[in-house]
C-alpha positions as CSV (number, residue, x, y, z in Angstrom):
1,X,9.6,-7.7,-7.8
2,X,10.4,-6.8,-11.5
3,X,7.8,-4.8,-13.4
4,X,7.8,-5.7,-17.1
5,X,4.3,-5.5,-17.6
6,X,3.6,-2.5,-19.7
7,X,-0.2,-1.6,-19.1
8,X,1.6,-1.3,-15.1
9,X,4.2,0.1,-16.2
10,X,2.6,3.3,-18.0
11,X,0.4,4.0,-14.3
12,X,3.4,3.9,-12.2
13,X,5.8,5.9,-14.6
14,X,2.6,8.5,-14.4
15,X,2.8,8.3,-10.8
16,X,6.2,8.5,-10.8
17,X,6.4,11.2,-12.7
18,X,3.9,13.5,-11.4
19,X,4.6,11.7,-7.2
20,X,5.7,15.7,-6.7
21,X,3.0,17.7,-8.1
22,X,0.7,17.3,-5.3
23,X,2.8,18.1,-1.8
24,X,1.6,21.4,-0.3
25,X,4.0,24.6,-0.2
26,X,6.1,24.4,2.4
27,X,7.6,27.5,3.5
28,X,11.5,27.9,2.9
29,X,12.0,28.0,6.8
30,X,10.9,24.4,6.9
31,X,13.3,23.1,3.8
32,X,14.5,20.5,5.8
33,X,11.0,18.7,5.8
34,X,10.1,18.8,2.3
35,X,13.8,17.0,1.6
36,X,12.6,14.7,4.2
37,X,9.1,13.8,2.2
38,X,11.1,14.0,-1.4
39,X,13.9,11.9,-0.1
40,X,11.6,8.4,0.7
41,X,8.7,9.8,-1.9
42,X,11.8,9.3,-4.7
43,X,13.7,6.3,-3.1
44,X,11.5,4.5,-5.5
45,X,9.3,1.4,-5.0
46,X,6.4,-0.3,-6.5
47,X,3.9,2.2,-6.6
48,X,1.4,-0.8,-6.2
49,X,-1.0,0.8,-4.4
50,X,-1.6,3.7,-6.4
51,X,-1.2,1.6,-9.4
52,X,-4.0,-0.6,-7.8
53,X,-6.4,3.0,-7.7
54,X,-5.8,4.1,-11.1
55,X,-6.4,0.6,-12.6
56,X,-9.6,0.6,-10.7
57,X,-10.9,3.6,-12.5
58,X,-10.0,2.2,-16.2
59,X,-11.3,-0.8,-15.3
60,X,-15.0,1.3,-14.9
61,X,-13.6,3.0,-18.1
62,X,-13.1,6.4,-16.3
63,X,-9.4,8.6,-17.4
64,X,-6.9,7.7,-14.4
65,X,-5.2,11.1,-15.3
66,X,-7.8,12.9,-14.1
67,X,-7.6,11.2,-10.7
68,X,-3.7,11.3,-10.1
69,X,-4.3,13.5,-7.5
70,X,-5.8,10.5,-5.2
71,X,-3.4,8.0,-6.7
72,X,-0.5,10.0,-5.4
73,X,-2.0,10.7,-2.3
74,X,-2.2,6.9,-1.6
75,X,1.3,7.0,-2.6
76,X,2.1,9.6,0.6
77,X,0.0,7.6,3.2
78,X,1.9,4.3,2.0
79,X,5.9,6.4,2.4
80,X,4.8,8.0,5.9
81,X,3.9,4.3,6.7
82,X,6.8,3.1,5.6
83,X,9.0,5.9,7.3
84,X,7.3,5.5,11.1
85,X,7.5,1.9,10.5
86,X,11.5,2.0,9.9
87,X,11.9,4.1,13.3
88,X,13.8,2.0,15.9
89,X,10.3,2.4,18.0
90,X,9.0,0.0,15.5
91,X,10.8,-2.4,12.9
92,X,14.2,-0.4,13.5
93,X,15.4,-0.6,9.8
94,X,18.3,0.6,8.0
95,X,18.0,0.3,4.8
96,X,14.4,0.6,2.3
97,X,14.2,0.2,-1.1
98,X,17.7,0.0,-1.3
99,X,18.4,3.6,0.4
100,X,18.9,4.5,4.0
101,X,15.8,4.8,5.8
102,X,14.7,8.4,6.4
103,X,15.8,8.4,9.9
104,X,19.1,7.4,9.5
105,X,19.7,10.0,7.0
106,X,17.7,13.2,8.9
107,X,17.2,11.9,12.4
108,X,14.4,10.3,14.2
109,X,12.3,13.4,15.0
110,X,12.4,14.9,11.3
111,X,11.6,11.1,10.1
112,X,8.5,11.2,12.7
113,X,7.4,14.7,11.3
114,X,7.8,13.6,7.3
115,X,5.8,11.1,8.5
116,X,3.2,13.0,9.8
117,X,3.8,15.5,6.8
118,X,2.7,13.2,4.3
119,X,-0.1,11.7,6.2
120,X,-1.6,15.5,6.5
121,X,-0.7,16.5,2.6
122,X,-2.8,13.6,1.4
123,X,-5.9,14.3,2.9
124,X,-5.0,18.1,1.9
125,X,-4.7,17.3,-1.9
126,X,-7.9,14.8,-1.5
127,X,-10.0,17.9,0.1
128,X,-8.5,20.2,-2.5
129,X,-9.9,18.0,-5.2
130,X,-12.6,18.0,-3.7
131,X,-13.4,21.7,-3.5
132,X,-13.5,21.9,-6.7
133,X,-16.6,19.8,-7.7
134,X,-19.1,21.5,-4.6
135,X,-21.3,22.4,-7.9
136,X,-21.3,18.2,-9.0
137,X,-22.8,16.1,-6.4
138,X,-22.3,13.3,-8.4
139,X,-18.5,14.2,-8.8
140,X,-18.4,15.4,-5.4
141,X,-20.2,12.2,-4.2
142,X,-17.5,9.2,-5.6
143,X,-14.7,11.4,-4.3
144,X,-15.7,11.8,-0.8
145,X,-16.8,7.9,-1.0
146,X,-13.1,7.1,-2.2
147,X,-11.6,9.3,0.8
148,X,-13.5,7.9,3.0
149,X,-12.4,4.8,1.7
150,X,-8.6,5.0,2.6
151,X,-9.0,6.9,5.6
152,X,-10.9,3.8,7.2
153,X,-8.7,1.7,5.3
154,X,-5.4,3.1,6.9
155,X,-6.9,4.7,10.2
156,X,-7.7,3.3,13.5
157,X,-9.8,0.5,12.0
158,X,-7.2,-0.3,9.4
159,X,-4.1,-0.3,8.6
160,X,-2.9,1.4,12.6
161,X,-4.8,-1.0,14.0
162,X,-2.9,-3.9,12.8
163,X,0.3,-2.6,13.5
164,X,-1.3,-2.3,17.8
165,X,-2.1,-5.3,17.5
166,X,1.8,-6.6,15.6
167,X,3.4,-4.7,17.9
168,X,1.7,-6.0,21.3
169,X,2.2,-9.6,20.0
170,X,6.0,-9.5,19.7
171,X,7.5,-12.2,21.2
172,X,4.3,-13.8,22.6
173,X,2.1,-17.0,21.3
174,X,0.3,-16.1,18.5
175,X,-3.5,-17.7,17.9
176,X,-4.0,-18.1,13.5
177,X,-7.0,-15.9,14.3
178,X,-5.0,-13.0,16.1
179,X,-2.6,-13.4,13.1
180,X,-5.3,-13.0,10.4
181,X,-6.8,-9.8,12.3
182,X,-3.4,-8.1,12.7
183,X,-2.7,-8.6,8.7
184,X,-6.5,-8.2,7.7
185,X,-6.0,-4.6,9.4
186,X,-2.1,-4.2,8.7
187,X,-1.4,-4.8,5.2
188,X,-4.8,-5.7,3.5
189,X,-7.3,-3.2,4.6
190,X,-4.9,-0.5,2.6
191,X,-5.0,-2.4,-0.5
192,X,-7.9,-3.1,-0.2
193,X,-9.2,0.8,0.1
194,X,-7.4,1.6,-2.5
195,X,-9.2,-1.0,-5.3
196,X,-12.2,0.3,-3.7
197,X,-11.5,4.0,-3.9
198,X,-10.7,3.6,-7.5
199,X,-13.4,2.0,-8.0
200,X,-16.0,4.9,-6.4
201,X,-13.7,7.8,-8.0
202,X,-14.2,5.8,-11.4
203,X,-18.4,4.8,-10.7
204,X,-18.3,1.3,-10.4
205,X,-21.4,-0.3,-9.3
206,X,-22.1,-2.5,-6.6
207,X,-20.9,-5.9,-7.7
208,X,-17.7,-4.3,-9.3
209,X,-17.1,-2.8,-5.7
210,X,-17.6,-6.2,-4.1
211,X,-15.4,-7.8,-6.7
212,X,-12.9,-5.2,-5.5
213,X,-12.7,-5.6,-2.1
214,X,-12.6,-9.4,-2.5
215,X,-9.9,-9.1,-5.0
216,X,-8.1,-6.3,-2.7
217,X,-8.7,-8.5,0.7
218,X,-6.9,-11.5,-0.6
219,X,-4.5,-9.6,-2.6
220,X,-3.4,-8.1,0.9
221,X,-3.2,-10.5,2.2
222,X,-1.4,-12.8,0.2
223,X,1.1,-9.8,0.1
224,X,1.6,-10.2,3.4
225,X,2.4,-14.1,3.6
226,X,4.9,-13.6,0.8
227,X,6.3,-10.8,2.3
228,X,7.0,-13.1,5.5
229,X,7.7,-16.0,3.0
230,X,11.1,-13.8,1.7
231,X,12.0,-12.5,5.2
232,X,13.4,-16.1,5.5
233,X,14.1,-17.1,1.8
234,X,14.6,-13.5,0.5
235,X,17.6,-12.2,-0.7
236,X,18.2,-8.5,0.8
237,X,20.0,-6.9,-1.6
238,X,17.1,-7.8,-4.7
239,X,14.6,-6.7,-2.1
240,X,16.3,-3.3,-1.0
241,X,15.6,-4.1,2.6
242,X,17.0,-6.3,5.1
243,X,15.7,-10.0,5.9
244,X,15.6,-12.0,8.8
245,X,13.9,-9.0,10.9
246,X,10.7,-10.5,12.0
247,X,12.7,-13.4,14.1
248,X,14.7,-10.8,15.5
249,X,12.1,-9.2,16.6
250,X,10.2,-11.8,17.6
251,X,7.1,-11.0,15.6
252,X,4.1,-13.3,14.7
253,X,4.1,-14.3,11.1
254,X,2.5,-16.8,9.0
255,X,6.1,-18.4,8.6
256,X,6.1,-18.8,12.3
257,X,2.4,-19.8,13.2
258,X,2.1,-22.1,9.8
259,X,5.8,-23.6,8.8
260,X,7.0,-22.4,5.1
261,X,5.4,-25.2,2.9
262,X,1.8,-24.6,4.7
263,X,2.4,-20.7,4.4
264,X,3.1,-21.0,0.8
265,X,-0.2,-23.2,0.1
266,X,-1.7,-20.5,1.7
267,X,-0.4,-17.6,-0.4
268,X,-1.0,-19.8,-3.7
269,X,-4.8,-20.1,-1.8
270,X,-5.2,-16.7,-1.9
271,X,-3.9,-15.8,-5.1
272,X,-6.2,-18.2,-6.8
273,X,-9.3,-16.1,-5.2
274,X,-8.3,-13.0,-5.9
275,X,-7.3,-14.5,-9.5
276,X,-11.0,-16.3,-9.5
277,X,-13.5,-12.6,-9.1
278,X,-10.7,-11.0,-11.7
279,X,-12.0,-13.6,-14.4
280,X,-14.9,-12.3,-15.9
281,X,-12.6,-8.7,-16.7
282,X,-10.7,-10.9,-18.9
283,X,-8.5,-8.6,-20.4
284,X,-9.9,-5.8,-18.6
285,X,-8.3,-6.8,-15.3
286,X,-4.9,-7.2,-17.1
287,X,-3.1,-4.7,-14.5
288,X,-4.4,-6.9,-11.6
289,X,-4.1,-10.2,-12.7
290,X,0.0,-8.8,-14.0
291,X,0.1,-8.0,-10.1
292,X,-0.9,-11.7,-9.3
293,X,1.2,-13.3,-11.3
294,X,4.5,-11.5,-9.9
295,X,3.6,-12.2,-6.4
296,X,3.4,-15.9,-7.5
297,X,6.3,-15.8,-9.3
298,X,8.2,-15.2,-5.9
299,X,7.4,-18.3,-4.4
300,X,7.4,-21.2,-6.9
């Protein structure tokens, strides 16, 4: 996925460039763990998630500067995902983003603690910000709402309890339902909280939030069908990551319940409703429509 667009562009780079800022002290002793975090915190990536929070605040015309500290904490929970799920317990991956993984490089049971460290520093730098507005309920009020947010959003009712569910399905028939409740949880409920988290931290009211998750849901999970469209079609070196995994592996995807044609009508399908609540933003919603539009460029 190339980023060109410049309105996404300037939130990543400020993720990017601040991705750092926010990890905890970690005492000399323990060097080898911070190099662990930095090293798949700076492998690069598209920083959509984050991206997604902070374009959630400007689009309730809030400053996403002065909620970076949540954006890159999304960041932290998306790389410790990202790290557990390379480990040869799970997807067994050697390369990501273009790098070696994190275990290759330091060793399964430093990879499981980054992991775990980066999960732990971003509800730290959440409840940090948070500490600082006990005197502002209002302040206080849409920060704990957009913490709550991702925590259900990647937690036992999210995002871990889609990857149960992928992992106890390997190599076994797969109903269209069980599929759509392992991605739902998987891959969509994170995007999903993270729209919605930027859209408490920013005070969006109801209807903006609905429009949010609906535009997050189907974002998700149209990510997820592409994803498994360029595990087959994908070239590896373009995507920094290898292809062809999920048939080794013998997982459930939407390739292998639905056939490629039907799996692209249904990516297109979801597009076009996260596109359809995004419409009366108009120009507003330029950062998430951008996002559309390159996740339907991949499978024209």
């Amino acid at each position: 996925m190339k980023l060109n667009n410049s309105e996404y562009n300037r939130l990543k780079k400020l993720v990017d460039e601040h991705i750092l800022d926010f990890i905890p002290n970690i005492d000399p002793k323990s060097k080898t763990l911070y190099d662990s975090m930095k090293y798949s915190l700076t492998a690069g990536g598209k920083r959509l998630r984050p991206v997604l929070l902070l374009a959630a605040v400007e689009l309730c015309r809030g400053n996403a500067a002065e909620y970076l500290s949540f954006a890159c904490a999304a960041e932290y929970i998306q790389t410790y995902s990202l790290i557990h799920d390379d480990l040869p317990a799970m997807d067994d991956d050697d390369y990501r983003r273009g790098k070696l993984t994190n275990h290759k490089v330091y060793g399964e049971g430093i990879a499981v603690l980054a992991g775990d460290g980066l999960l732990s520093a971003a509800y730290e730098v959440m409840i940090k910000n948070m500490l600082m507005y006990l005197d502002e309920p209002e302040a206080l009020n849409r920060r704990v709402r957009a913490t709550y947010a991702l925590t259900k959003g990647t937690g036992c009712r999210g995002m871990i309890s889609g990857q149960v569910a992928d992992l106890e399905s390997e190599n076994k028939e797969c109903s269209a339902e069980m599929l759509d409740f392992i991605h739902d949880n998987k891959t969509a409920a994170f995007i999903t909280s993270c729209a919605m988290a930027g859209g408490y931290l920013g005070g969006a009211e109801a209807s903006m939030m609905e429009d949010l998750r609906i535009y997050g849901n189907n974002l998700g999970l149209a990510f997820q069908v592409v994803d498994d469209i360029l595990d087959v079609i994908g070239d590896a070196e373009e995507m920094g990551k290898s292809t062809g995994k999920d048939a080794e592996l013998g997982k459930n995807t939407y390739i292998s319940v639905y056939g490629l044609e039907r799996s692209k009508e249904r990516a297109h399908e979801l597009i076009g409703k996260a596109r359809e609540v995004m419409e009366k933003y108009y120009d507003e919603a330029e950062v998430f429509n951008y996002v559309l539009d390159l996740l339907e460029s991949q499978i024209v």
